[in-house]
N, C-alpha and C positions, 0 to 999 in steps of 0.2 A: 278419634279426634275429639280432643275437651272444649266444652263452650266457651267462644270467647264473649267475654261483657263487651257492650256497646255504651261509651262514653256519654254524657249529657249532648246536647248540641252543643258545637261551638257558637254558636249565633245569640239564643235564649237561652239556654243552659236546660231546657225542658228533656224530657225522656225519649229516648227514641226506639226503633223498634225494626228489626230485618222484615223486610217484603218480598214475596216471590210471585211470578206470575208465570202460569203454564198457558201457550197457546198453540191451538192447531191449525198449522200453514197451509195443511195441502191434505187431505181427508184420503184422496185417493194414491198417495204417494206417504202417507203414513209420517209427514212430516212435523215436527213440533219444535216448539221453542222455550226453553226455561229462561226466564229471568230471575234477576236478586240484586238489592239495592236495601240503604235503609234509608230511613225517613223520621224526621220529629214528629211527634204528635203534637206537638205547642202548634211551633210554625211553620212547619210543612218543608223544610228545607229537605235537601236530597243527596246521596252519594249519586256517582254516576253506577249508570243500570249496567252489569256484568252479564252477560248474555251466551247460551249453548244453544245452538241450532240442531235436533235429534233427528237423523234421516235415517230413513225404512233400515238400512243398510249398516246402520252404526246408533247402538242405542247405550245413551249414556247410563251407565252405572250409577247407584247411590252414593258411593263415593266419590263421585268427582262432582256430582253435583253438593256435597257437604263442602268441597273444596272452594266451591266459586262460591259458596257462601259464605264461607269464611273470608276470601278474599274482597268482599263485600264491605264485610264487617271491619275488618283489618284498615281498607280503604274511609271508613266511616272513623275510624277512630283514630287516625294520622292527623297528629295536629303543627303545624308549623313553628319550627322553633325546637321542637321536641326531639331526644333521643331514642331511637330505635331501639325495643331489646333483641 
């Protein structure tokens, strides 16, 4: 899967940047959560957070989670008005 670029902001036009965040739900239940969203560094604006919830029983792959990254990004970089390739 090839990098996609992350557009300026729409707001300030500053640089932005993909963010992830892993957290553990449940210690004793082996539960975890990946997040992905981007963010400006200017002004702090935000995509909304794309979220996988990883249970003992079902562990997400590295590919799916490049997916929801991507779809992150994807999301971060849809501008209104604009054509889809």
């Amino acid at each position: 899967m090839s990098e996609i670029k992350l557009k300026p902001c729409p707001f300030c036009g500053g640089c932005a940047c993909a963010r992830h965040n892993h957290t553990c739900l449940d210690i004793q239940m082996f539960d975890d959560r990946d997040e992905y969203w981007c963010e400006c560094l200017n002004c702090g604006a935000r995509s909304k957070t794309l979220a996988v919830i990883n249970a003992r029983y079902r562990k997400t792959c590295h590919s799916e989670l490049q997916q929801i990254r991507h779809k992150a990004i994807e999301e971060w970089n849809r501008r209104e008005g604009e054509q889809n390739d």
